[in-house]
N, C-alpha and C positions, 0 to 999 in steps of 0.2 A: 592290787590296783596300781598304774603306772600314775607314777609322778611326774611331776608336768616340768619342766627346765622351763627358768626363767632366762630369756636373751635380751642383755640391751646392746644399743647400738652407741660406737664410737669414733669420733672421727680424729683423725693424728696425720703423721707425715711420715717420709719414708727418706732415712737420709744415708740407705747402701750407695757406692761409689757408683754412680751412676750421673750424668746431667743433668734429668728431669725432676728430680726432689717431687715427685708423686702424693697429692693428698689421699688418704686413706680412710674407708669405712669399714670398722672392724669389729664383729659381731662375737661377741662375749656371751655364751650358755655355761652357767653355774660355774663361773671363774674361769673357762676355757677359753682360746680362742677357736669362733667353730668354722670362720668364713671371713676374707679381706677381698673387699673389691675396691676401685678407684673411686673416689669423691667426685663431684661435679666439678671438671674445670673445664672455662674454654680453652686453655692451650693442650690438656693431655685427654680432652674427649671424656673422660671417665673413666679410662680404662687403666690398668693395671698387667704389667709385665707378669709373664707366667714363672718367673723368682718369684716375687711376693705375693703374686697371689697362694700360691705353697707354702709360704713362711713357717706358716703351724709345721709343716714335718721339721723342720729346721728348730723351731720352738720346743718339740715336744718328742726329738729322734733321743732314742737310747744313746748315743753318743755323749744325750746333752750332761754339763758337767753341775752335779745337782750339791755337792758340800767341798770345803776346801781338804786337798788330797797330801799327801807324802808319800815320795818315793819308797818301796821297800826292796826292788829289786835291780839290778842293772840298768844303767841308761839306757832307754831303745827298747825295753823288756813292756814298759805298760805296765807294770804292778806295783800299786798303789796300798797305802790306807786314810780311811775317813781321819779329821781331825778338826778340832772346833775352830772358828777364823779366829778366836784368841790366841791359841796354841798356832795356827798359822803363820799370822802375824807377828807374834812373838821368835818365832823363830826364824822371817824374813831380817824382822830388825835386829836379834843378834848375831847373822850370818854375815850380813852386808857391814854392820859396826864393826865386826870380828875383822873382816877383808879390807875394809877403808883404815884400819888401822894401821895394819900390818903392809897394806900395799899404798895406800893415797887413796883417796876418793875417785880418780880418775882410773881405777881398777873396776867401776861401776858403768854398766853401760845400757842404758835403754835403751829399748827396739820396739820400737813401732812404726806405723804406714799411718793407719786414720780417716784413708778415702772414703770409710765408709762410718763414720763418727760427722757426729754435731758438732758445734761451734760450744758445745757443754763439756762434751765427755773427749774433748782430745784440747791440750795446750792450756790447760788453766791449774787444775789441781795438781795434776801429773808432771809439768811443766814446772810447779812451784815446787813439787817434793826432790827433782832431782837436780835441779836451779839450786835449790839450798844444802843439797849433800854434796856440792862440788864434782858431781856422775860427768863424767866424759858424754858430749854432743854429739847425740847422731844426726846427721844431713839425709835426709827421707828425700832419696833421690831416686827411687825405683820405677818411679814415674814421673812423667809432666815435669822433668827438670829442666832438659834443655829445650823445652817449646814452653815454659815459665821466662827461661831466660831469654828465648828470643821475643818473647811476645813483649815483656817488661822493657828490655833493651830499643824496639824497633816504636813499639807504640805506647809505652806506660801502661802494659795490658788492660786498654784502652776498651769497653766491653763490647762486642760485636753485635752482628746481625739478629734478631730476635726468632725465635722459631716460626712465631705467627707471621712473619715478614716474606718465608721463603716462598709463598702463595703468592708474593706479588713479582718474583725472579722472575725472568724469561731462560735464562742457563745456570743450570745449578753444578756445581762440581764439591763430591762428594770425595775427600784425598785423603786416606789412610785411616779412615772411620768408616766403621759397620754400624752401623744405627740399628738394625736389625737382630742384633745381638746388647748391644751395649748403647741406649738412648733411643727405644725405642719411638719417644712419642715425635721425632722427627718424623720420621716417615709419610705420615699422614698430610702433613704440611704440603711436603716433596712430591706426593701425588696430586694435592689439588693442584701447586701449579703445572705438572705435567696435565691433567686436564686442560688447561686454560692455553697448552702448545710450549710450555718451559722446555728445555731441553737438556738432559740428565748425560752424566761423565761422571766416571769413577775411576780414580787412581789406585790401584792396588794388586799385587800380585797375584791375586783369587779370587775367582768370579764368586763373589758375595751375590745376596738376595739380590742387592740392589742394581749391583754390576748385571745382574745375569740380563735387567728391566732395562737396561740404560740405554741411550742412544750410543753413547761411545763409553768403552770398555780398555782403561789404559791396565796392559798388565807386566808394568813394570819388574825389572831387578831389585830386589831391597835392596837398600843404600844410598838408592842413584833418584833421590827423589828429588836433590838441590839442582842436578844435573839437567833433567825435563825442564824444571819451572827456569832456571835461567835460560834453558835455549829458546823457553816461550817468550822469555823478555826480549832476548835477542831479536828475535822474530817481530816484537811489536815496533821497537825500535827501528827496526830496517826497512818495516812495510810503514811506516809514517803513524802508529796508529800508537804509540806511546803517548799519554797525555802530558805533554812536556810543562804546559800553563799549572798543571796540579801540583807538578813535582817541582816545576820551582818556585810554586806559592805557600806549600802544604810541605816541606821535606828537605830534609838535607843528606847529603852523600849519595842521591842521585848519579852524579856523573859519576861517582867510583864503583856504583854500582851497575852500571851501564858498562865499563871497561870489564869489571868481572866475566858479565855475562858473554863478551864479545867472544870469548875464544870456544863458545858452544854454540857452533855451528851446527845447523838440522844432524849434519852425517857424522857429526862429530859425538852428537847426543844418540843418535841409533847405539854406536859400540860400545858405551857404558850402560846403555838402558835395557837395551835388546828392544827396543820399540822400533817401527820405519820411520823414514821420514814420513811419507804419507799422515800418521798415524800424530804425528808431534807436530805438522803442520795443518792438518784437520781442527785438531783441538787449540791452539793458539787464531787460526782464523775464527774460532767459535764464540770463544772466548770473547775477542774485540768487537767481535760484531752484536754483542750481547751486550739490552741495559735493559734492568737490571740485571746483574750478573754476582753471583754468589761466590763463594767456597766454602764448604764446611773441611777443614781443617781436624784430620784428628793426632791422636796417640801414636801410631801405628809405624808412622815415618819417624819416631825419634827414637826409637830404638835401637839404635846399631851408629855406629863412631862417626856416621857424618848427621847424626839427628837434629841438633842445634841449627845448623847451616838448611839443614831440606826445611825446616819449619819456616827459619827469617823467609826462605827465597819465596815457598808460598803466602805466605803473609804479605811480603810486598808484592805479591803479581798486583790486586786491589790498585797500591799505590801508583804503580808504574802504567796500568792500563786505564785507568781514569776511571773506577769502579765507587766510588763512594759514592757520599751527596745526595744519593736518588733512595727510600725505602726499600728495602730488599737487596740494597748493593754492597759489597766488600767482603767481611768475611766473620765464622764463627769460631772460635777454638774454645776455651775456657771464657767463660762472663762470672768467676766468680768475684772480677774485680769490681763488680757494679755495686758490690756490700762491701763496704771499706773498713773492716772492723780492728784497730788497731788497742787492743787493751789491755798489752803487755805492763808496760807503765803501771796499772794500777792492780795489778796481781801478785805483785813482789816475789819475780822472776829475777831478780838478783843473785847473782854469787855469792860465796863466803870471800871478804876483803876484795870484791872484782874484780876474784880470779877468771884468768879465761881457760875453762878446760878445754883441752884437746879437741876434733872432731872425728870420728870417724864416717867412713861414706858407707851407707849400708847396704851399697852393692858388694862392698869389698869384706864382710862382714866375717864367713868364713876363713878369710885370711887373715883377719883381727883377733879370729878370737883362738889363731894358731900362731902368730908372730908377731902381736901387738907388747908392745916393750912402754910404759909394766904392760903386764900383762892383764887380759881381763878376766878377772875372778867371781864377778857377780855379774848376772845378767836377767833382765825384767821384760820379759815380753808380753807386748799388751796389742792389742787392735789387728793382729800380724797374725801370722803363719809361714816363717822366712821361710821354714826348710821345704815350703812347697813355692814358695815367690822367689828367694833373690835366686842371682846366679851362682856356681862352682857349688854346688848343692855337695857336691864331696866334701869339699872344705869345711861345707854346712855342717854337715853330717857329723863328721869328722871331730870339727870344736863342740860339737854339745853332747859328745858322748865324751868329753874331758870328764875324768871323777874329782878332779880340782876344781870345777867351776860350780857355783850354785846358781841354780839357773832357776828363774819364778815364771811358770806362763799366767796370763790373768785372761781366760779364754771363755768362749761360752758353751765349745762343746773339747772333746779331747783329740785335738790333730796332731797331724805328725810329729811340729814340732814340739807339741806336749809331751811327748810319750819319753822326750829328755829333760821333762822337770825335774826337779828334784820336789817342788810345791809346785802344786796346779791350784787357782784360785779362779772361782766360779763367778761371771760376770754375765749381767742383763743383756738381754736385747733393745732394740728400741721400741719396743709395745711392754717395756719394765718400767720404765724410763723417762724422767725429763730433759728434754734436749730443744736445739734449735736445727733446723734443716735449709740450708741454703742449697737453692741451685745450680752449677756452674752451665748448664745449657740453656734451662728456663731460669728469667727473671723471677723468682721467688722464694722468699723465706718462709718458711712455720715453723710453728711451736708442735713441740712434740709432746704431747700427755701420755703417762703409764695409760694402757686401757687395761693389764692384768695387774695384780699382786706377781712382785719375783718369782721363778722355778724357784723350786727347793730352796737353798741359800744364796743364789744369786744376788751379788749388788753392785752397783753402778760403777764406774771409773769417778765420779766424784767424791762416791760414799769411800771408797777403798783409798783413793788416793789422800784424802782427805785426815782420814785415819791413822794412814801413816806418817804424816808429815806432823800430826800428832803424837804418834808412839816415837818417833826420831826425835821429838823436843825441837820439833822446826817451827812451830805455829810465830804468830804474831795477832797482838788484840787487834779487832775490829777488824782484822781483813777478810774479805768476802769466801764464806764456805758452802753456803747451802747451795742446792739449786736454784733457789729464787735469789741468791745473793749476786752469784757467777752469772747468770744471765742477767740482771739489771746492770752490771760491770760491762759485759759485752755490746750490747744494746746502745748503751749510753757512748762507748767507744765510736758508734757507728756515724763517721763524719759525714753531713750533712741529714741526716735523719735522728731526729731530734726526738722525734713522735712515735719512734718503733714500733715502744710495748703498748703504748694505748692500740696504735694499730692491728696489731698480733692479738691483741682483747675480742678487736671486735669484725676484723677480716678473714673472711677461708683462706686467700691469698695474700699477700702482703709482697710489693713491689717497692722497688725504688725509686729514685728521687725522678719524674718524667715517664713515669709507667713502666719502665723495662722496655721501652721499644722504642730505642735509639737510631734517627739516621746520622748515620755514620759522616765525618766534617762536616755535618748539620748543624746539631745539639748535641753531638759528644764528640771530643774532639781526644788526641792523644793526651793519655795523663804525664807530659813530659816538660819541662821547662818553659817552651817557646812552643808547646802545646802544636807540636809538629812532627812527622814518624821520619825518627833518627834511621835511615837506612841502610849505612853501615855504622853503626854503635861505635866510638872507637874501644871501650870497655869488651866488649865481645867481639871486638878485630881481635885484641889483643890474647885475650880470654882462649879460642880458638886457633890462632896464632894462623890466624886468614880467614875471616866467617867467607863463607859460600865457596870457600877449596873443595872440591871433593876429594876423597882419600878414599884409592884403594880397598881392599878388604886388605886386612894384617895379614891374614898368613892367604899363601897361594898354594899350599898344600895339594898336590893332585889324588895323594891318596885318601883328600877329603871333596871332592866335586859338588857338592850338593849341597846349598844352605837351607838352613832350619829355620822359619821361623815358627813363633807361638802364637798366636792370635786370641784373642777374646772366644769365652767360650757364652750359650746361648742358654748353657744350665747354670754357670756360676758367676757370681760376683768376684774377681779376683779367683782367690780359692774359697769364697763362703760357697756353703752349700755344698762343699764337696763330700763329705762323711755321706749324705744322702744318694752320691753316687756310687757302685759298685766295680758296674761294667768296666772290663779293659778296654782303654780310650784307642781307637785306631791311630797311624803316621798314616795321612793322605801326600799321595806323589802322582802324578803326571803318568798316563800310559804308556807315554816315550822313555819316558828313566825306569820306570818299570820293567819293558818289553826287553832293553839293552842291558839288563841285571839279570833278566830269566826269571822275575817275579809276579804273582798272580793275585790278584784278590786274595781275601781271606786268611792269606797265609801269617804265620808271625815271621818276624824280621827283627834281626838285629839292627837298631840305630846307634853309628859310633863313631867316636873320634879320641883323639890322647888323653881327652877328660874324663870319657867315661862311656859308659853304654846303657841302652833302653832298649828292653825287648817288648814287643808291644802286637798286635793285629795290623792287618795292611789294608787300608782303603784305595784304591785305584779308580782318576778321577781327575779330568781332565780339568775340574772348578781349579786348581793351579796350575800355575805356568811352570814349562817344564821348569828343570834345573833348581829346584827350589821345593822344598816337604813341609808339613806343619804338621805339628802335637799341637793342641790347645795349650794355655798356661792356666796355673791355679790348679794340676793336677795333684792328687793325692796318690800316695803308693801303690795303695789299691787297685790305682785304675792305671797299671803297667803289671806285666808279670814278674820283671826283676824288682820292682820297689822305685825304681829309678824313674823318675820326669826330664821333660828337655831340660831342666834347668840344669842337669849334671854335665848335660853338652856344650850349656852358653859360658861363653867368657864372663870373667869381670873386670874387663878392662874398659876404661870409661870414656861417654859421648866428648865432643869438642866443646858443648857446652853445659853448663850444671851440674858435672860428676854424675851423668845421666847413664843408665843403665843401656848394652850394647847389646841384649839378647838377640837379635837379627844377626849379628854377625858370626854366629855359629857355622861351620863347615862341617858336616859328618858324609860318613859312606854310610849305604843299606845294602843288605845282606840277607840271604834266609836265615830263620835261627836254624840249628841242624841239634836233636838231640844229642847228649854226651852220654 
């Protein structure tokens, strides 16, 4: 006789590095998860991205890491044995004691990202255990650093345009963001107002979903994004249609920023852009002649040595073209500054005697952890996967097969960069987990409740981190440990919202202070002194040493013609999810650089340059503009035949602003592979 599976239903949030923070209905048959679809919202429709709607294989793939592990064979080799998280832990804290000893504390170096963690499981407990071992500072630059610093610089990352809002645009400009890949529930917006006759532009070197839909389709040089948007201003300024009453009621360094833009003239921005005049003066008269008029603002342009500079310039197009003030006007980058959670202060995130350690930038990370003086001897990776994210993946590579270094991943399944632990430690998902999930696209927060019991030994970054700052003799009485401790801590931080967690009690949604849907020098105004958008910052003139300069590419290499970029991939989060994927990921390149190589579809090819090479499949494919190839990023060894990802191609030499990461500015050649 078949027994019957009891399923209950559960509702939670979904807080992978995404914008939309997705509620979720997750259906539980005899402690499994068997089914995730989207909760009822009116911003995200209901629906759910085909990531999490898959989550279970990511939940439940043999990869997943089921008890804490020890090294038995060579770094890089994968062979492991089981051991109890006593014996773990035990031999985390006499490795690291042993090392801090003998080298400083500052021989200790944490590694993580986060983008895809709560306001629970990244910056509290973890944050106090290596706060109190005096661990050398990583600057988690690898993203959103320098479009953080401009946005913070130009407007007190002031919170933008609200998704539900873009229905009311008449011109939407969509500028180095795929929402189609990464923030899907834009989309849906972005159509009703094209319904209603809005009219769609998209900035980017590859005709995306949405590019492909667009009225105008800019397919820029990567780099030269600063260079467009000030010839746009130029443009506004010279045809009369600069809002000069906004910029000089609402703004300062206007006029310096109008001298900037003078010297990009229409022909002047064609030979750095490769765009026509036609094409840069199309999109600038569209522009002004649009109200409401939008920009969604993304990632994609800060990637490479002038990203700092292309983010301020588009951010201020808004200001300089008189785009606020009206619903649906100005622009969206990051809103996760509409939740102001500041609760450092009561975490006791203190030093030993207020020492300042060191920082490292963990773009440069493989070069840390090969010429860093001391040196680094202990290393803790958590939330991360470098050796598939940062840059100089050799360097990567390279520092974690040190058999000097004791290296800890605290991971959920066993990636690349695990395979050079020395300890692997098994950590939840967010359906294990209590956590908090903020938005940065949509206005909204939730709560995250476990809907299973942990995999195997899985446990939390609170419970682990916790732990240890326990087994270290780091504790102090009454300071906040649990989950319910750490989230009343956080909450209560949250200036101007007082009411949170009664909120979070009894809302599916949970918005901030005026609904989440700001008009722009309406009701929200810049978070800056004189609550005005600083337009040349003089901190970020100086910081860039000229915001809105454009610079070159560093090298002019000819025997590198071709820049790389990486783009978001539509299966992964970063690199989550990538163990799930197998396939050899193709290099997509332009028919024209193709046909002048003698390359074909299908074929494999070498991708290379002084740093290193990737052999890989050839997709052939006019969605990019010549002169310019893409690998996804977040790729796994796997999914190349040498082992090798772009990241072995991209430099780490860092943006103009934030110590921001330059991967765009790769040059490599392509080449057949040819048996040896």
């Amino acid at each position: 006789m078949l027994r019957r599976m009891a399923s209950t239903l559960h509702t939670t949030a979904c807080p992978l590095d995404c914008p939309d923070a997705c509620r979720i209905e997750a259906t539980v048959t005899d402690g499994r998860v068997t089914r995730l679809e989207g909760a009822d919202s009116a911003i995200t429709g209901g629906f759910l991205c085909k990531k999490v709607r898959n989550f279970d294989q990511h939940l439940y793939h043999p990869d997943r890491v089921g008890t804490p592990l020890r090294r038995i064979g060579a770094k890089g080799e994968g062979k492991f044995e089981a051991l109890s998280w006593d014996a773990a832990l035990d031999l985390v804290v006499r490795e690291f004691t042993d090392r801090a000893t003998r080298y400083g504390a500052e021989c200790i170096l944490p590694l993580s990202y986060g983008g895809s963690n709560g306001l629970l499981s990244q910056d509290t407990a973890d944050a106090r255990l290596f706060a109190r071992l005096g661990a050398s500072r990583l600057a988690r630059t690898v993203c959103a650093a320098p479009s953080g610093r401009a946005a913070g610089g130009l407007y007190g990352k002031m919170p933008g345009v609200a998704y539900e809002d873009y229905e009311a645009a008449k011109w939407i400009g969509v500028w180095g963001a795929n929402p189609s890949a990464s923030g899907i529930h834009l989309v849906p917006w972005i159509r009703r107002a094209r319904d209603q006759g809005a009219r769609l532009v998209v900035v980017d070197p590859r005709r995306t979903p949405l590019a492909a839909q667009a009225d105008q389709h800019l397919a820029l040089r990567p780099g030269t994004d600063v260079v467009l948007a000030l010839a746009t201003m130029r443009w506004l300024f010279e045809h009369g249609t600069a809002d000069l009453a906004f910029l000089q009621e609402h703004t300062t360094g206007w006029e310096e920023l109008r001298l900037r833009a003078d010297r990009w003239t229409l022909s002047a921005a064609t030979e750095v852009t490769g765009l026509t005049v036609d094409e840069i003066e199309r999109f600038a008269g569209d522009y002004a002649a649009a109200t409401p008029a939008v920009i969604r603002c993304g990632w994609g342009l800060e990637r490479n040595r002038n990203g700092g500079s292309g983010v301020a310039s588009v951010i201020a197009l808004p200001a300089v073209a008189g785009k606020f003030g009206v619903r649906g006007g100005g622009y969206t980058m990051s809103n996760s500054g509409a939740w102001r959670f500041a609760p450092e202060g009561t975490l006791g995130l203190d030093t030993p005697g207020g020492s300042q350690p060191r920082t490292v930038n963990m773009n440069q990370t493989g070069q840390a952890l090969l010429e860093a003086d001391p040196p680094i001897q202990a290393l803790f990776v958590y939330n991360s996967n470098p050796l598939a994210t940062l840059p100089n993946q050799a360097a990567m590579r390279k520092g974690l097969a040190r058999e000097d270094l004791f290296t800890v991943v605290f991971d959920q399944v066993m990636t690349d960069t695990a395979q050079y632990a020395d300890v692997v430690l098994p950590a939840t998902t967010f359906l294990e987990h209590r956590d908090l999930a903020r938005g940065y696209g949509n206005f909204v927060l939730h709560r995250i409740e476990p809907v299973i019991e942990p995999v195997g030994e899985s446990r939390s970054n609170v419970d682990v981190f916790g732990e240890l700052v326990s087994r270290f003799g780091l504790g102090r009485d009454g300071e906040p440990e649990s989950d319910e401790a750490l989230e009343a801590v956080v909450l209560a931080a949250a200036q101007g919202e007082a009411d949170l967690s009664e909120r979070l009690d009894t809302e599916i949604e949970t918005h901030p202070v005026g609904g989440g849907r700001p008009i722009l020098f309406v009701d929200s105004f810049p978070r800056t002194a004189d609550r005005k958008a600083h337009l040349v910052p003089g901190d970020l003139d100086t910081e860039a040493d000229g915001l809105y300069r454009f610079r070159p590419a560093p090298t002019e290499d000819p025997s590198f013609p071709l820049t790389l970029i990486s783009p978001a991939s539509g299966r992964t989060v970063s690199s989550t999810f990538g163990q799930i994927y197998r396939d050899a990921v193709p290099l997509e390149m332009h028919p024209d650089d193709a046909l002048g190589r003698g390359l074909v579809d299908g074929i494999t090819v070498r991708v290379y340059n002084r740093a290193g090479e990737v052999h890989c499949p050839l997709r052939v494919s006019d969605r990019v503009r010549r002169g310019v190839v893409t690998l996804p990023k977040g790729l796994w060894s796997h999914n190349t035949i040498n082992g090798n990802t772009s990241n072995v191609l991209c430099p780490d030499h860092l943006a103009d602003l934030g110590g921001g990461a330059s991967f765009n500015d790769a040059r490599v050649e392509v080449e057949a592979l040819r048996a040896s």
